[in-house]
N, C-alpha and C positions, 0 to 999 in steps of 0.2 A: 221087588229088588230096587235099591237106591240107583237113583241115573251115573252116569261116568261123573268122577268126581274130580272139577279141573288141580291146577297146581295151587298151590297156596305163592298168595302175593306176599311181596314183602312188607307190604307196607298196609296196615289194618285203617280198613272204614267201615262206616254207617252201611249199612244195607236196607233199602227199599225194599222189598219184595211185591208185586202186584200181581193177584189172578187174574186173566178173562180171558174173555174167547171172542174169536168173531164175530161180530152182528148179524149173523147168517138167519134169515124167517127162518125158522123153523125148528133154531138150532139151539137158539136161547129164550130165559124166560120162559119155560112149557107151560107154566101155570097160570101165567099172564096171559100169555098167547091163546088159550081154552079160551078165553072169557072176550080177549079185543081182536082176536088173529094174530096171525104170527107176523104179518109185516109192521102193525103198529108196535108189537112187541118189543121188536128189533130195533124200531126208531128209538124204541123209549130207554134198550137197552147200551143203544150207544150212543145217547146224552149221558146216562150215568158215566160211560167209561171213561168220552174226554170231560165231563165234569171230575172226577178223579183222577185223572191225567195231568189236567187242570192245575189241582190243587199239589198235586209231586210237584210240580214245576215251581210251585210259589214257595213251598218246601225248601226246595234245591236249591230257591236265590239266596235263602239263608244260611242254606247248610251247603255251600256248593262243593263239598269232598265225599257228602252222600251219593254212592253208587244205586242206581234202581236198574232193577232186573224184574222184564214183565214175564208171567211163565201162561203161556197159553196151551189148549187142549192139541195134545200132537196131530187129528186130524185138522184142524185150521189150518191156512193156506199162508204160512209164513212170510211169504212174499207179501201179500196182497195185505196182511199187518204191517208190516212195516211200511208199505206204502199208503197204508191210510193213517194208520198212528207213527210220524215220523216225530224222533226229538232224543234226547239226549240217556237213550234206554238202550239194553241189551236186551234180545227177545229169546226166549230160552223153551224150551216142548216140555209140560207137567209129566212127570215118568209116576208111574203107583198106579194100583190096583182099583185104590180109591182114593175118597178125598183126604182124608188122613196121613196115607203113606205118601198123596202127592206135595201137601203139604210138609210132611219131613225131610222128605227125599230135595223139595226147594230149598229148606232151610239147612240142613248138611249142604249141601253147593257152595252156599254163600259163606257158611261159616269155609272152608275147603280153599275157596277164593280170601280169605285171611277177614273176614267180617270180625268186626269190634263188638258189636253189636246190628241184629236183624230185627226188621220190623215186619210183617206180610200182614197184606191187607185186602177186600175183594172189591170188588169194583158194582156193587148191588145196594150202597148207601148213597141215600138223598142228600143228607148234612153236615157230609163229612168234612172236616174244616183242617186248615193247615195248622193249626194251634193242638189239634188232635196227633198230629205226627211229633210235634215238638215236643208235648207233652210224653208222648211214648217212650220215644227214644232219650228224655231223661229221666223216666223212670225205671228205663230195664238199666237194671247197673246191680247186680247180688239179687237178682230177681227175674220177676215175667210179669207181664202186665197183658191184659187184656180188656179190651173193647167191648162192651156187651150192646148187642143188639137188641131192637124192640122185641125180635120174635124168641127170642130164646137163647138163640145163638151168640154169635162173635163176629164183629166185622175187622178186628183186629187183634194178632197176637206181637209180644217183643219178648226176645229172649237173646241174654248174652253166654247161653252155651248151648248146646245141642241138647233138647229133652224127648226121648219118641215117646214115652209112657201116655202122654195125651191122644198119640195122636196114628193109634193100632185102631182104635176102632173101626170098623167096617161101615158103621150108620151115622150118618151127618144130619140124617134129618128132625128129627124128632124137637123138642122144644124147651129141653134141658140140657142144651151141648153148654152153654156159656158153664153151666154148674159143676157139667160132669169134668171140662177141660182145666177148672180151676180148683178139682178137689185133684186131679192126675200131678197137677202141677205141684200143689202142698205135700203130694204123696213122694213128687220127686228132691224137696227138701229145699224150693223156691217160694221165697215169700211174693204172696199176690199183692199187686198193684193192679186198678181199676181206673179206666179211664172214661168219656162220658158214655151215656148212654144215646145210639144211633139209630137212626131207621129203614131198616133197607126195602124194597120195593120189589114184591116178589107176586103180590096176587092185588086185585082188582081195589081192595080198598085203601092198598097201601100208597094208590093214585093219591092221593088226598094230599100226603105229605111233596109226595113229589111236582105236582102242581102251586105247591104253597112256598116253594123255590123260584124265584124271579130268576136267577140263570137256566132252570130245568124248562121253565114254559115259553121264556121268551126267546123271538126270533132273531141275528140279525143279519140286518142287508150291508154291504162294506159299499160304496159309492166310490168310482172310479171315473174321475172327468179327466180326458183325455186328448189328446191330438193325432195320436200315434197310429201305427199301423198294427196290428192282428198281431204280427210275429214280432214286432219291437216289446209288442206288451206280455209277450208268452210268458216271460218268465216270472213276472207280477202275479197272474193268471194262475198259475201252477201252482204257485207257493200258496193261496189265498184256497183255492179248490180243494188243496189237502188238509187243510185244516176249518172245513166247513164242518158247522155241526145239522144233523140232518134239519130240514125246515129253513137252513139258512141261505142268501141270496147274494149274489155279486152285482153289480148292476156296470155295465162299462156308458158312462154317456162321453159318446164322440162329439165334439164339434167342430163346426167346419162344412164346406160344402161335399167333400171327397168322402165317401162314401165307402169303404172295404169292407171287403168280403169275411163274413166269420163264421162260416162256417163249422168250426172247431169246437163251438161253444157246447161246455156241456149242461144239461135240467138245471142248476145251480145257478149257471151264468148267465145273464141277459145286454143285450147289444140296442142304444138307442142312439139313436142319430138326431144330431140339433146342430143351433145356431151355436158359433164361437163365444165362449164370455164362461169362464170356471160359476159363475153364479149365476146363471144362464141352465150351466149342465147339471149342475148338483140338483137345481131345484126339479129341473123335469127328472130326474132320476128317481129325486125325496118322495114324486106324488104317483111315480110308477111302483114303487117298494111296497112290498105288504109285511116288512118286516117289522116288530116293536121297537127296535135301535136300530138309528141309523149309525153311520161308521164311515166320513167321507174321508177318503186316502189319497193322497200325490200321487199320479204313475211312476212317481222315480224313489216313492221309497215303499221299504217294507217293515209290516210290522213285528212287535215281537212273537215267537211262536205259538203262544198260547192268549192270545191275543181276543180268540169269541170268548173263552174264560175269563180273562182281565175287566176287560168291554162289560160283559153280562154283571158280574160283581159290584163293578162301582154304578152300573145306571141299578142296580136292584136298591142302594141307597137313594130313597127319592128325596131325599136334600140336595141332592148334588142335579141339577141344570143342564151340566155341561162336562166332558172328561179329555183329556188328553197325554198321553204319552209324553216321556222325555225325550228330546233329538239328542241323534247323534247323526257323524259322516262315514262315510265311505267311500273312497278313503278318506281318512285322518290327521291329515298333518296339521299341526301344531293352532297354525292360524285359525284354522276352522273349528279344531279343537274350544277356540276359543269363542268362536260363535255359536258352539252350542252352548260350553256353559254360559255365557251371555243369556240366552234363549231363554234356558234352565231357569236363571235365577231373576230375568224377568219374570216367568211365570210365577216361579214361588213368591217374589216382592209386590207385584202389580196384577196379579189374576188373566196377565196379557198372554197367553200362547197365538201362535199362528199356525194356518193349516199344515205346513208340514212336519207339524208336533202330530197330525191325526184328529183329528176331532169327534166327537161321540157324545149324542145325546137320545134321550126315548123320543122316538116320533111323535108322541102327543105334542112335549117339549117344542118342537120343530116347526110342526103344522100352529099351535099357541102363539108362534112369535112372528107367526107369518116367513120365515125359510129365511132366506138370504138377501137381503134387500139390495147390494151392489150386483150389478150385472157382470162387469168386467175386473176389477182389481178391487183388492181390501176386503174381499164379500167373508173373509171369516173372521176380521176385525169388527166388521160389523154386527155377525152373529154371538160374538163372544158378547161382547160389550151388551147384548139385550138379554144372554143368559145369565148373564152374570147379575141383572135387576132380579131373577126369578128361583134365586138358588145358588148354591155352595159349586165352583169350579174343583174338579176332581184331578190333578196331575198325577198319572203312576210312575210306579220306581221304574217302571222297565221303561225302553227307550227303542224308538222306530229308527232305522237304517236309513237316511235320506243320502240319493245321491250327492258327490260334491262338484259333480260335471259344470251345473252352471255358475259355479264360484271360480273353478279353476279358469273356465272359457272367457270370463269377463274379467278374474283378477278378485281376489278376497277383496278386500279395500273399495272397489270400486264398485260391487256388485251389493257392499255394506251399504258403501253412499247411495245409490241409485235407490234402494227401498227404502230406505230413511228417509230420499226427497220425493217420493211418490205418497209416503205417508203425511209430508208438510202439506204437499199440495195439496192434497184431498183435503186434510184440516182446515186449509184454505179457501177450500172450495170449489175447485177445479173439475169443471165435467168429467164423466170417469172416460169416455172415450178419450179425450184428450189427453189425460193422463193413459190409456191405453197406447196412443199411437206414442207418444212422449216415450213409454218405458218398452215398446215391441218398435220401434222406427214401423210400425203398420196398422192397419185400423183393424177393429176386430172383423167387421165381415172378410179381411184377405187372411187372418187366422194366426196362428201362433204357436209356438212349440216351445215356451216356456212359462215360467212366471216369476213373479216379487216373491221372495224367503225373506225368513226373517235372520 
């Protein structure tokens, strides 16, 4: 029987639709798991899902009135989804008998909730690209469109009315569903549209393709140089932990002599203790990482939420050296406003970001250039400017959250001039401690709890 069917909205959208289920061993992937176990299974199973996750979101920067609704298997632990897959979704229980009636039973919902147009998609494709969604949803329009997969099947349906005649069947499995789903479709009096052809990962050889994805196999580590305390940085912490993808690493490097306690930390997060100087911490952090990309972050800002997806994508282009984010504040007034698009449109004219745009390159990259050559101030001017001999600089449309606390505490205007004359001086020539005590009134062994923005 169809699940409760809400109100209809007033006002018609796109609809997302996304299947999966929890990364529970044992619970997914049965056929993968035969072969590697069921823990590695699970690993591999949710890379695919925020790799699909991933791509809704890069979706939704385009189409941002696109509603997506994920429907997971009603014994999944609702909770414990939403708290690992957190973002801009409504999480919904698959109601049917089988995969067919769950599958219709989602899409009456959506159409129910006033959908324009529905797209459902599973979360078991290697290659699945946001060009693939765009595509869908402008071909379902006096029609249905479907995805065919390598094995037989569909990793994607679009319909703009309700059709169940597809989708009575009892048997999902067999190797002729894509066939059977688009003769049901012509039967129901909807011209087929084809979209490309995918690969999902379901048994041991289908590793091949899912390995021969640079965001599927590669790691990464986010880099966190710090001064702060355990609980100043919690909420940093938190944000960054729930959107790890499994294998991936946080690394917090403290500097300074004072020493806290972190007990908190979970398998993901790692605690290193060093000397003060941001290019100092980064690098003993870079050569404790066993990740493929590094990812060095400000403790005062955050990035966007899909952020190991964005990160993995552009270092998978190995033209690209080097990547970073667009800045933005928080808060926002107008002035500051103004120093990011500043920031912005340096990068785009002069290849120049600064660290708290985020920085991200493959470790090979890193270790190649020899890491960070300034120890105390400038150290990600200086790494840019040598990425930038070895390859194409990467800025993405999304935009990291940096605090505006040290703009406001020192005065926009003032806090502008004070890193523009720390950048003369160095050009000058100016020892970089000197220029450290110069721009902290202290030297770096007595330590510091801020730094030069751009």
């Amino acid at each position: 029987m169809p699940g409760k069917i809400r109100p209809i909205m007033t006002e018609s959208h796109d609809f997302l639709l996304i299947f999966l289920r929890y990364p529970r061993p044992g619970k997914v992937k049965s056929r993968l798991a035969s072969a590697i176990g069921a823990e590695e299974a699970a690993r591999i199973y949710e890379k695919l899902v925020r790799r699909t996750l991933g791509v809704a979101l890069e979706y939704l920067r385009t189409s941002p009135k696109t509603r997506i609704l994920l429907f997971h298997t009603p014994e999944d632990p609702v909770e414990l989804l939403r708290e690992r897959f957190p973002g801009p979704w409504q999480f919904l229980p698959q109601q049917g008998e089988h995969l067919g009636a769950r599958m219709h039973d989602a899409i009456l919902s959506a159409f129910a909730q006033g959908a324009r147009k529905v797209v459902l998609i599973g979360t078991d494709i290697a290659d699945l690209d946001a060009n693939d969604l765009t595509e869908a949803f402008e071909k379902t329009g006096g029609g249905a469109v479907l995805g065919p997969a390598s094995d037989g099947g569909f990793y994607l349906v679009g319909l703009d009315r309700p059709c169940p005649l597809p989708f009575r069947y009892e048997h999902w499995g067999s190797g002729d569903i894509c066939r059977r789903t688009a003769r049901a479709l012509s039967s129901s009096g909807l011209d087929i549209r084809f979209g490309h052809q995918r690969k999902d990962v379901d048994r041991v050889e289908d590793l091949a393709v899912f390995h021969r994805d640079f965001s599927l196999r590669a790691s990464l580590g986010t880099i966190v140089p710090t001064m702060k305390s355990p609980e100043a940085l919690a909420p940093l912490i938190e944000y960054l932990e729930k959107r790890l993808w499994p294998g991936d690493e946080i690394i917090v490097s403290q500097g300074g002599s004072r020493s806290y306690r972190w007990n908190s930390l979970s398998t993901g997060v790692h605690h290193l203790l060093g000397p003060t100087g941001r290019g100092i911490q980064q690098n003993s952090a870079a050569m404790l990482a066993s990740a493929d990309v590094l990812f060095f972050l400000h403790d005062d800002t955050f990035p966007p939420p899909n952020f190991p997806f964005l990160i993995r994508r552009a270092c998978g282009d190995f033209k690209t050296s080097l990547g970073c984010f667009r800045l933005s504040f928080a808060p926002s007034p107008f002035p500051l406003r103004l120093v990011a698009g500043l920031a912005n449109l340096r990068t785009t004219l002069f290849g120049l970001p600064y660290g708290d745009q985020g920085l991200f390159c493959r470790k090979s990259v890193f270790e190649s250039l020899g890491g960070f050559r300034n120890k105390y101030l400038l150290e990600d001017l200086s790494l840019v400017r040598k990425c930038r001999l070895r390859g194409r600089l990467d800025m993405l449309r999304e935009s990291v959250l940096s605090s505006s606390r040290r703009y406001i505490d020192k005065g926009v205007l003032a806090a502008c001039l004070q890193n523009q004359t720390i950048i003369l001086l160095s050009a000058l020539g100016m020892d970089e401690k000197r220029l450290y005590s110069f721009y902290y009134g202290k030297s770096p062994e007595q330590g510091a709890n801020g730094h030069p923005a751009s």
